[in-house]
C-alpha positions in Angstrom: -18.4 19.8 -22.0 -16.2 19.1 -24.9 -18.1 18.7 -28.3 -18.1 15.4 -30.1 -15.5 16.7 -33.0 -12.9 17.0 -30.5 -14.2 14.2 -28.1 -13.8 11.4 -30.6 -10.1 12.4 -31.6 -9.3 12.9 -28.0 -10.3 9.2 -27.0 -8.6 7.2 -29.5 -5.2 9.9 -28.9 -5.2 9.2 -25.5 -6.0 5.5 -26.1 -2.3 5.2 -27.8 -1.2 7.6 -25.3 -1.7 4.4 -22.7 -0.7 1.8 -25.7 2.8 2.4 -25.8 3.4 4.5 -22.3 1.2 1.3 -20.5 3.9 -1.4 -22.3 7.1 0.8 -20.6 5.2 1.3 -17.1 4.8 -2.5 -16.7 8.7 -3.3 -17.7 9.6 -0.9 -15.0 6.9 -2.3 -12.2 8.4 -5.3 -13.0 12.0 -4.0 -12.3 10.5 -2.2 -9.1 9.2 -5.8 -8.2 12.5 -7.4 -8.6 14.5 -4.5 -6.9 12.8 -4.1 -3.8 12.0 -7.5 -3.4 8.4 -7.1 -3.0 7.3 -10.0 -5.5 5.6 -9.3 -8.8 1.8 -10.0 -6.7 2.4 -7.2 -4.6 3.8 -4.3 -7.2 0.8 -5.9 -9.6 -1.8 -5.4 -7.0 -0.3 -2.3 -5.0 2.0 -0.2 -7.1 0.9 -1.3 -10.6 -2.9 -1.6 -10.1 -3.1 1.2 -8.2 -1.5 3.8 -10.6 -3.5 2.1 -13.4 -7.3 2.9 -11.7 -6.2 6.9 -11.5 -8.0 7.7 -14.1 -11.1 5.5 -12.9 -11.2 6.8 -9.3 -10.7 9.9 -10.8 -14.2 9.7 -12.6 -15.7 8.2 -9.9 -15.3 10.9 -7.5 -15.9 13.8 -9.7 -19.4 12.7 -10.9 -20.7 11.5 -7.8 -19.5 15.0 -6.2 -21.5 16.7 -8.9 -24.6 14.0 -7.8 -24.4 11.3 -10.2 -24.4 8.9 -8.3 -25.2 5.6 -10.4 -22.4 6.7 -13.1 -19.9 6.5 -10.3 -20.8 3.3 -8.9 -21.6 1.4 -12.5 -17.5 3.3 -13.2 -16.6 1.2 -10.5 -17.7 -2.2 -10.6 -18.3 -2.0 -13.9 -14.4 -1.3 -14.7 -14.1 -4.3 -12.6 -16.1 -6.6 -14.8 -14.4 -5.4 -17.6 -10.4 -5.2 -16.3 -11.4 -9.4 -15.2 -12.4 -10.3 -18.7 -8.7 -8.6 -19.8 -7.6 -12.1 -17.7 -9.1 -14.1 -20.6 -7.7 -12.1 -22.8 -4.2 -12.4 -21.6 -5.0 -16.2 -21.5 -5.7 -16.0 -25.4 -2.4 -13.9 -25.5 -0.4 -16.6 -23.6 0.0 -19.7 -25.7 2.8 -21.9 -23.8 -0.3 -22.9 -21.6 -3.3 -21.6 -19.5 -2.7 -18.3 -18.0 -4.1 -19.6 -14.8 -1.4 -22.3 -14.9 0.9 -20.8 -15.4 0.9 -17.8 -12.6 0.0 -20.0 -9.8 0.5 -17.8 -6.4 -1.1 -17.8 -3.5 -0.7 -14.1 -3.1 -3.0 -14.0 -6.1 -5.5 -16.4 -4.7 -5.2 -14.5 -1.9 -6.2 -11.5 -3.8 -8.8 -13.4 -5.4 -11.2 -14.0 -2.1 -10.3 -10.6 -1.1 -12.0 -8.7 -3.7 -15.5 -11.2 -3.3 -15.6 -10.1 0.5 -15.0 -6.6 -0.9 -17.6 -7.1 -3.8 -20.1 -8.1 -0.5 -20.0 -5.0 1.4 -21.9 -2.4 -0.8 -24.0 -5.2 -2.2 -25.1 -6.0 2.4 -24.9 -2.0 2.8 -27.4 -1.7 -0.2 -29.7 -4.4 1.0 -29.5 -3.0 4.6 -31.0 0.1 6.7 -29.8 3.5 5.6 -27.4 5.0 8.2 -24.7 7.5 7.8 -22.4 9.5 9.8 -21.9 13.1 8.2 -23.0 11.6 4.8 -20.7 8.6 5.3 -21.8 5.3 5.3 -20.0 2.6 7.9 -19.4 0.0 4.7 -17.2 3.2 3.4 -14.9 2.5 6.9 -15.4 -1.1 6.2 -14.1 -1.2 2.5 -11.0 0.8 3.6 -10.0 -1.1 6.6 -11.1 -4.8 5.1 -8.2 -3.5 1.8 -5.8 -2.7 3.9 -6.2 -5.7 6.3 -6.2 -8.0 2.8 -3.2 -6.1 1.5 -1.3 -7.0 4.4 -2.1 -10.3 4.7 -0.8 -10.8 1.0 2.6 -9.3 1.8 2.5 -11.7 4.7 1.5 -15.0 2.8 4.8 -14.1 0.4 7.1 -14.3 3.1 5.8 -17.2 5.7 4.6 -19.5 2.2 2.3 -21.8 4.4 0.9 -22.6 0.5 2.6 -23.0 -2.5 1.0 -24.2 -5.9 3.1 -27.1 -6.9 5.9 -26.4 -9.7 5.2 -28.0 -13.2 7.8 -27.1 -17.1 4.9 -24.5 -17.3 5.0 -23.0 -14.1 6.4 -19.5 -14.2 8.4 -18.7 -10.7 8.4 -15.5 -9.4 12.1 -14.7 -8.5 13.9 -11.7 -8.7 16.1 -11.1 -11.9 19.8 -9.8 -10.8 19.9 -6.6 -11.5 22.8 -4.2 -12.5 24.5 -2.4 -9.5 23.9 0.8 -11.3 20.3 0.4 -11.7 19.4 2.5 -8.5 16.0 2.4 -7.3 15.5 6.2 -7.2 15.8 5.8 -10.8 13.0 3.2 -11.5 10.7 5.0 -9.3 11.3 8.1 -10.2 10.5 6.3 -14.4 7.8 4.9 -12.5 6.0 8.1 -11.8 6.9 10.0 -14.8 5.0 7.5 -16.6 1.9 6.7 -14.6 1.5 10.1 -14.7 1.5 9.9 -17.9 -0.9 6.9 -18.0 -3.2 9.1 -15.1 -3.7 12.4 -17.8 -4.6 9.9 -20.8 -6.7 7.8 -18.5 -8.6 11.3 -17.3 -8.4 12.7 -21.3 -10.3 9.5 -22.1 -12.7 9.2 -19.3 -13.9 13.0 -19.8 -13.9 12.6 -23.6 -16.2 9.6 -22.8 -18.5 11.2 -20.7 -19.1 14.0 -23.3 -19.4 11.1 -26.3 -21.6 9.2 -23.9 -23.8 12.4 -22.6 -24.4 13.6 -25.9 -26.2 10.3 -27.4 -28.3 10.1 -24.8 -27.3 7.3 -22.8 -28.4 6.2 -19.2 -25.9 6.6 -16.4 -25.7 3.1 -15.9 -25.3 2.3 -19.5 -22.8 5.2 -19.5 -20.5 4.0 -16.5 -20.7 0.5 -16.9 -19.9 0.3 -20.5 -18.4 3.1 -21.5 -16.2 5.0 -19.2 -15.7 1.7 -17.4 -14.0 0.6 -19.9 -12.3 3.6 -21.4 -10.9 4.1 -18.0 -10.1 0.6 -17.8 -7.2 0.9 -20.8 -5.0 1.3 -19.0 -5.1 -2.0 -17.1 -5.4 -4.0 -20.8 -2.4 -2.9 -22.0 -0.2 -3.4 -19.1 -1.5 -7.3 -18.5 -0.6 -7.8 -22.5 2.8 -6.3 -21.7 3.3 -8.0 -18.9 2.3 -11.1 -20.2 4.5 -10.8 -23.4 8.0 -10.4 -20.6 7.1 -12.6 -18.7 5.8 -10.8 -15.7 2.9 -13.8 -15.3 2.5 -13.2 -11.8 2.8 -9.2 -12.1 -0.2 -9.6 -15.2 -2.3 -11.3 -12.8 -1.7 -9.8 -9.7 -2.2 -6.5 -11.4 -5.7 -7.1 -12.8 -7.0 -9.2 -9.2 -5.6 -6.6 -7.0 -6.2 -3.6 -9.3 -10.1 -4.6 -8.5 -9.6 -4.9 -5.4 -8.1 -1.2 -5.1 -11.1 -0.1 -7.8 -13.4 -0.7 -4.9 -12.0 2.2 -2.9 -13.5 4.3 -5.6 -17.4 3.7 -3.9 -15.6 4.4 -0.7 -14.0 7.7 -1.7 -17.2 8.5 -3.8 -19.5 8.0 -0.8 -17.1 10.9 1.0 -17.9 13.1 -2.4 -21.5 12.4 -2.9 -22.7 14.8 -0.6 -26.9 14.1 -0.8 -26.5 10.8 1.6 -24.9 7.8 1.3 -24.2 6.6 -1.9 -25.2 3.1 -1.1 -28.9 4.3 -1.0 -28.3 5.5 -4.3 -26.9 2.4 -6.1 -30.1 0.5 -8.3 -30.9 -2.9 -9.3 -28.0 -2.6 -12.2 -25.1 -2.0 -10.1 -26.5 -4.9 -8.0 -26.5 -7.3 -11.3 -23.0 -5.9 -12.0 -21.6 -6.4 -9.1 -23.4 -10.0 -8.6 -22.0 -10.6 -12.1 -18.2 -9.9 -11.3 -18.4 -11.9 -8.0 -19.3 -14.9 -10.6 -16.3 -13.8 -12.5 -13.9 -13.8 -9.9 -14.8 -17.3 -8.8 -14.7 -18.4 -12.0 -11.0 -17.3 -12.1 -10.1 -18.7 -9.0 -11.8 -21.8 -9.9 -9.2 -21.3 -12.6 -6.3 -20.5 -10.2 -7.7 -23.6 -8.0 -7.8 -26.4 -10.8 -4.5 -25.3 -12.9 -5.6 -26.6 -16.2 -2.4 -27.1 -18.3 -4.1 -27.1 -21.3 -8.0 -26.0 -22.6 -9.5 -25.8 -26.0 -6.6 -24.2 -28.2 -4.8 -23.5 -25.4 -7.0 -21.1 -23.3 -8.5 -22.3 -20.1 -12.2 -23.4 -19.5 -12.4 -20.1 -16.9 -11.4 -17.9 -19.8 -14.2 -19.3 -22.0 -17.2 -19.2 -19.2 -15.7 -15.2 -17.7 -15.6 -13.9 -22.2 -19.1 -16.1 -22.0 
């Protein structure tokens, strides 16, 4: 385990690692968006999100394969908590109107209810019987199936538009820029990689140097994974919504936080495979019960926010903001 003289320099490096590599991974997820067509929801939730939670699913799985159990569930929904209060935050950041105003999309909305069913499967597969197959609890199959099912029905929403949120001066569209000829897409994902790879090694650098700074105070797993490596792993997210807010990319910014939580709660599923003493469901306590309670009131507060469309809130951040920092 790294000592705490080299632990502490090693988090705040790798921190400004993800501060200026995060800002040029979200300019080119937005390029990828406009080039493919896919729509700023869909590279925000998919492409985006997912290359932001490496680290996090990282973390998840190696501790609960070495048996800690609680630190990678509370990693998990905890780092989901935290990435939806870095919504408000981008809604302080925004100042032409509320955030939630702003990026109306029903891909997002969409997004929105998909991660509360989500958030309801460990919480119904901790309140009912243990039963596993090969150490592998059904909710695991569930989670997967019930993302990919969601996922899908996004992608489908952009294209038949049964819903759209009516367009307002503060609405923010999400249509494709015209891009240069020579811009080849190769290129942008071949950028893209380089730097969430990037983003993936300082993620890791700060999640272990976190554990080791966490471990070495004495703190509880819970305490640990909910507050700490939650949210050191969660960096990554923070700095690409503030980028992407600041070009722009409104729709990208959100997408990327709602369905970047969506995808973090693959990280119980794959941590179930790799917690080998049962299912990890029987091990989740009362705490990673409140926390994942707690984000479900988060996320309806947000689409509440979605919902409503506030133009303008107390100095210009919306009421959802306010109650999710609250």
């Amino acid at each position: 385990m790294l000592s705490l003289p080299i632990s502490i320099p090693l988090f705040f490096f790798a921190a400004g690692v993800i501060a200026i590599v995060g800002t040029r991974l979200t300019k080119v997820a937005d390029r990828l968006a406009d080039k493919t067509g896919w729509g700023e929801a869909i590279v925000g939730a998919v492409i985006l999100g997912g290359s932001t939670s490496l680290p996090g699913i990282i973390t998840s799985v190696s501790t609960a394969y070495q048996g800690y159990a609680e630190l990678a569930v509370s990693n998990a929904v905890g780092g989901i908590a935290a990435q939806t209060a870095f919504l408000a935050v981008a809604d302080i950041v925004y100042r032409k109107a509320n955030l939630e105003h702003a990026a109306a999309s029903i891909g997002n909305l969409l997004q929105g209810t998909l991660l509360v069913t989500l958030l309801a499967i460990p919480m119904v597969a901790y309140a009912g019987p243990d039963i596993s197959w090969l150490g592998v609890h059904p909710a695991t199959v569930l989670l997967v199936a019930g993302y990919c099912f969601g996922i899908r029905l996004v992608s489908q929403a952009r294209s038949e538009k049964m819903w759209t949120p009516k367009e307002t001066e503060r609405t923010v569209l999400d249509e494709p820029e015209d891009l240069a000829a020579d811009v080849k897409l190769s290129s942008l994902i071949g950028r893209f990689v380089i730097l969430a790879g990037l983003v993936a090694v300082a993620g890791y650098a700060i999640a272990e140097s976190g554990v080791a700074i966490a471990t070495q105070t004495g703190l509880s797993e819970s305490i640990v994974g909910t507050l700490l490596t939650a949210v050191a792993t969660s960096l990554p997210e923070l700095v690409t919504t503030i980028a992407a807010v600041q070009c722009g990319a409104l729709a990208l910014a959100v997408g990327g936080i709602i369905g970047g939580n969506c995808f973090d709660l693959l990280f119980i599923a794959c941590s179930d495979v790799a917690y080998r003493s049962g299912s990890i469901y029987s091990a989740i306590t009362d705490r990673q019960v409140f926390i994942m309670g707690l984000t479900i009131l988060m996320t309806g507060l947000l689409l509440i926010g979605l919902l409503k469309r506030q133009k303008y809130g107390f100095a210009k951040i919306g009421f959802e903001s306010l109650l999710i920092l609250l």
